[in-house]
C-alpha positions as CSV (number, residue, x, y, z in Angstrom):
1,X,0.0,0.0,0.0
2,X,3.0,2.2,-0.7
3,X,3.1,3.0,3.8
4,X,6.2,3.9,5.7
5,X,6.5,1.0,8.3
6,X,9.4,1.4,11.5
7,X,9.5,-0.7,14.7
8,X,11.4,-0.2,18.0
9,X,10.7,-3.4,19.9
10,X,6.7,-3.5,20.6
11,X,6.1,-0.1,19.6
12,X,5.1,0.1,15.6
13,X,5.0,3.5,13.7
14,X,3.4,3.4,10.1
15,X,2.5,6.6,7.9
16,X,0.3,6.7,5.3
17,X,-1.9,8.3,2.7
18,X,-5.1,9.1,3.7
19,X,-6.4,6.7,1.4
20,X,-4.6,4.0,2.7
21,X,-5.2,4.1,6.2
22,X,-8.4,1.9,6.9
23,X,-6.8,-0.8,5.1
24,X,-3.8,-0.5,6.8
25,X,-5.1,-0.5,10.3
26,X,-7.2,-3.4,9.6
27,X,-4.7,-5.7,8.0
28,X,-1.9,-5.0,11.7
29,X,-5.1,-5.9,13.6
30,X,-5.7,-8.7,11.6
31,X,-1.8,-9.8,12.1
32,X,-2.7,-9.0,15.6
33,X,-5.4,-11.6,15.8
34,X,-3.0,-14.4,13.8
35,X,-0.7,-14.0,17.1
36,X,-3.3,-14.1,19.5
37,X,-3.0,-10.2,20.2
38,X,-5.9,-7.6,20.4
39,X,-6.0,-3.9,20.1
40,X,-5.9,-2.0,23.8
41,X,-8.5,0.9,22.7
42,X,-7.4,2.8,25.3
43,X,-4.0,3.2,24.3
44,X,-5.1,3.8,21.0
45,X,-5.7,7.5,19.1
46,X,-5.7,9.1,15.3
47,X,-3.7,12.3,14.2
48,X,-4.1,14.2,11.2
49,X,-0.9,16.3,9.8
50,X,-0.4,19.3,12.3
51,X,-1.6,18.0,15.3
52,X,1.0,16.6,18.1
53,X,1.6,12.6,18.5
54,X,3.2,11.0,20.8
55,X,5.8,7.9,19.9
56,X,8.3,6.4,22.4
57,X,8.4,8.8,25.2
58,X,8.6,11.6,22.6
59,X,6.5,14.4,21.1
60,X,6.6,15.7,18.0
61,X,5.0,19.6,17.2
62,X,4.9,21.9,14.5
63,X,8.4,20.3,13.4
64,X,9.7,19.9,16.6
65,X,10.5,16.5,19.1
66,X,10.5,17.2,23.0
67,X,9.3,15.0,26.0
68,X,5.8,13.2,26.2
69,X,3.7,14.6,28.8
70,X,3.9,10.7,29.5
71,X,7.8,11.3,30.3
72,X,7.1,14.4,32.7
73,X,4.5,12.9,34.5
74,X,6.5,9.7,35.4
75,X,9.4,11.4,36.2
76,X,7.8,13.4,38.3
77,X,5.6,10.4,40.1
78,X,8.7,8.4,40.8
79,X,11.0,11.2,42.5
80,X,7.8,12.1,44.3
81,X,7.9,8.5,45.7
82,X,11.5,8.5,46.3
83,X,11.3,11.4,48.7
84,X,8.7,10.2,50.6
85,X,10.3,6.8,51.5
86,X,13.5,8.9,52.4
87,X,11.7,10.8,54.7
88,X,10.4,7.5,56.4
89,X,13.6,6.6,56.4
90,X,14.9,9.8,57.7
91,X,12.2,9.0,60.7
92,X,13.5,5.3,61.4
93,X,17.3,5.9,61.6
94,X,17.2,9.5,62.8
95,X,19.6,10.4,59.7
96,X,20.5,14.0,58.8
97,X,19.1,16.3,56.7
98,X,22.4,16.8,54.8
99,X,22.4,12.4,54.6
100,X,19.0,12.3,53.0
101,X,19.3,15.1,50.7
102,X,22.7,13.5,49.3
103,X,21.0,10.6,49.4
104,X,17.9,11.5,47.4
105,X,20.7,13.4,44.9
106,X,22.6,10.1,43.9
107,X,19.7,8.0,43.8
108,X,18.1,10.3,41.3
109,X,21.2,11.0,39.3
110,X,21.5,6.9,39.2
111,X,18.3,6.7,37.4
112,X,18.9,9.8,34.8
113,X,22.4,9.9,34.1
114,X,23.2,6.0,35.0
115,X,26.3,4.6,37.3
116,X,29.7,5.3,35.9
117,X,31.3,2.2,34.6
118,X,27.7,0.3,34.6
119,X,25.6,0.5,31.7
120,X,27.1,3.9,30.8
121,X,25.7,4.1,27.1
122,X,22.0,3.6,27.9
123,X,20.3,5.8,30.7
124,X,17.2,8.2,31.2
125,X,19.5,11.2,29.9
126,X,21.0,8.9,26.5
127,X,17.9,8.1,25.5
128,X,16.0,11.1,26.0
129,X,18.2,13.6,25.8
130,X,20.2,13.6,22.2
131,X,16.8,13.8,20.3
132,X,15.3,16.9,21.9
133,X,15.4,20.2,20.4
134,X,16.0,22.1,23.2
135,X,15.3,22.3,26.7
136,X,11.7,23.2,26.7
137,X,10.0,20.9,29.1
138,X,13.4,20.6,31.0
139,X,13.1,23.7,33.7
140,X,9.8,22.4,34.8
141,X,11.5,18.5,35.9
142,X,14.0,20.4,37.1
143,X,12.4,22.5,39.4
144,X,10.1,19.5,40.6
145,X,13.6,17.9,40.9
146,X,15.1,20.5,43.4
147,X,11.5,20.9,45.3
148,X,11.8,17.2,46.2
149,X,15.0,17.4,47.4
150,X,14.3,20.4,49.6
151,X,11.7,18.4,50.7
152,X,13.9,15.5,51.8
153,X,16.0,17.8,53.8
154,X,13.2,19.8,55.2
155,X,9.8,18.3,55.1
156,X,8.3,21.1,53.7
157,X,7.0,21.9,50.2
158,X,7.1,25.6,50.2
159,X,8.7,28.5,48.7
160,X,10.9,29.3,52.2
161,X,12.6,25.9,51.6
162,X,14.9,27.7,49.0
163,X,16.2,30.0,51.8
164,X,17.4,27.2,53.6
165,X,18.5,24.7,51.2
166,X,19.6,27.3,48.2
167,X,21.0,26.4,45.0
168,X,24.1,26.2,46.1
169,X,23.5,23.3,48.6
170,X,22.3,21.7,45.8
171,X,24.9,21.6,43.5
172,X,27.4,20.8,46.4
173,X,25.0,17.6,46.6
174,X,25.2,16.6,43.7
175,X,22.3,17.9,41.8
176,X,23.0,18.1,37.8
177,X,20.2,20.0,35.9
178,X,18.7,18.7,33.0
179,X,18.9,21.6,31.0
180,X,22.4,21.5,31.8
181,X,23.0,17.8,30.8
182,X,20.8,18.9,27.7
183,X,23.6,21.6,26.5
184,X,26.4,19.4,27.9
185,X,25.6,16.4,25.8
186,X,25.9,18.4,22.6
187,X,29.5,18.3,23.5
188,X,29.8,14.9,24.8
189,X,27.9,12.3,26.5
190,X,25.9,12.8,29.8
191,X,26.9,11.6,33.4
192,X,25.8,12.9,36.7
193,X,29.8,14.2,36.6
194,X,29.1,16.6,34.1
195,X,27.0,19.8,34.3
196,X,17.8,13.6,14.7
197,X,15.4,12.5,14.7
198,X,11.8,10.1,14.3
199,X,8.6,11.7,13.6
200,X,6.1,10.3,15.2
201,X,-0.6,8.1,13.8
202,X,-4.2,5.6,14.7
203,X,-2.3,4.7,18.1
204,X,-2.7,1.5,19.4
205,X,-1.7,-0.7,22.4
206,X,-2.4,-4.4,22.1
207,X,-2.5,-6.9,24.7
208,X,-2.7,-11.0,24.4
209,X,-6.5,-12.5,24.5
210,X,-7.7,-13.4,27.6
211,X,-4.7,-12.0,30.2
212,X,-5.0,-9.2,32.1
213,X,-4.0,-5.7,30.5
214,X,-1.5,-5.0,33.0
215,X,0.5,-8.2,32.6
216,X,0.7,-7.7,28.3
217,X,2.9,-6.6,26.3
218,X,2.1,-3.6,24.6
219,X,2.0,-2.3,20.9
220,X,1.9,0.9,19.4
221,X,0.6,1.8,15.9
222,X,2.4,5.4,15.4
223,X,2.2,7.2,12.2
224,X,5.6,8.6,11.2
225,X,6.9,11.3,9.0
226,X,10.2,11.3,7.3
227,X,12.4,13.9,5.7
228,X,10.8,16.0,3.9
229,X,7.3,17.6,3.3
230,X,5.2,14.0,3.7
231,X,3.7,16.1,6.2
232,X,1.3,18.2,3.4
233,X,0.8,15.2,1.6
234,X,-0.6,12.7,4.0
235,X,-3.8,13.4,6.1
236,X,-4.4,10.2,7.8
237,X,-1.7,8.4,10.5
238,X,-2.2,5.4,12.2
239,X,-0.2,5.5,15.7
């Protein structure tokens, strides 16, 4: 049918004519079916040329890729959890403010930047990081970032918490900003020592028969564009 097919592990992008695109999504859920798959409706959506899609943490918008709101929003769930449990632990070993708030620093850079010497090619920061187009998205992780470690050190979400835990305090920590990491990996790649592109449109997730959602893999239909001005040619996507 003369579509643009590209697949990174469960996740399936395919752009297509307009004309093209009923067929097209009826013959992957018919593949689908052959395996014993089905279409998760919920995860599933269609975008026409100039609206935003979504594709692999990414969104791409008006010609540009930045974070998913997906991204932020998980980003921001999992530090959130982090700090509380330091705070319980801050209350079962009496530990120091200075303790947990180093603490809550390396565990965080761990998970964006990696451990030097383990895994050091694939983290948060490589994956995410190289594609974006700039920062935007960036300053508001980062302040969550630094709010949650305040918290850690002070128990309080509040404005007052930067007077006594300033930037400063921070950085002696061990905090790295992502918009930092953003600028430094144009120069090099991203570890918590330092300060392109695909397009993703029907989306679908799809889950085996008969299990439960939350146990199945998942597969996304994600209509891409490629170099060039497909974008004013094509009106339909599956994602």
């Amino acid at each position: 049918m003369g579509a643009t097919y590209a697949r990174y592990s469960d996740d399936i992008v395919v752009l297509a004519p307009p004309q093209d695109l009923a067929g097209l999504e009826h013959l992957i859920r018919c593949r689908l079916a052959e395996r014993w798959l089905e279409v998760n409706e919920s995860k599933s959506a269609v975008s026409q040329p100039g609206e935003p899609w979504d594709f692999l943490g990414f969104r791409y918008s008006t010609g540009s890729i930045g974070l998913a709101p997906i991204t932020g929003r998980k980003l921001r769930a999992r530090t959130t959890r982090l700090a509380r449990a330091l705070l319980r632990w801050r209350e079962r070993t009496a530990a120091t403010p200075d303790r947990a708030l180093v603490a809550f620093l390396r565990r965080t850079n761990r998970r964006l930047y990696g451990t030097p010497g383990e895994r050091g090619d694939f983290s948060w920061a490589t994956w995410f990081l190289p594609m974006l187009d700039g920062p935007a998205g960036l300053e508001a992780l980062d302040q969550h970032l630094q709010r949650e470690a305040r918290y850690v050190a002070t128990e309080r979400r509040t404005p007052g918490t930067r007077g006594t835990v300033p930037d400063g305090a921070l950085t002696r920590a061990g905090h790295v900003p992502l918009v930092a990491a953003v600028w430094a990996m144009r120069q090099g790649p991203a570890t918590s020592n330092t300060t392109s592109r695909s397009a993703p449109t029907k989306r679908t997730r799809a889950r085996p028969s008969g299990r439960d959602a939350s146990d199945a893999p998942s597969i996304s239909f994600t209509g891409a564009l490629p170099p060039g001005g497909a974008h004013s040619r094509c009106s339909g996507w599956i994602r």
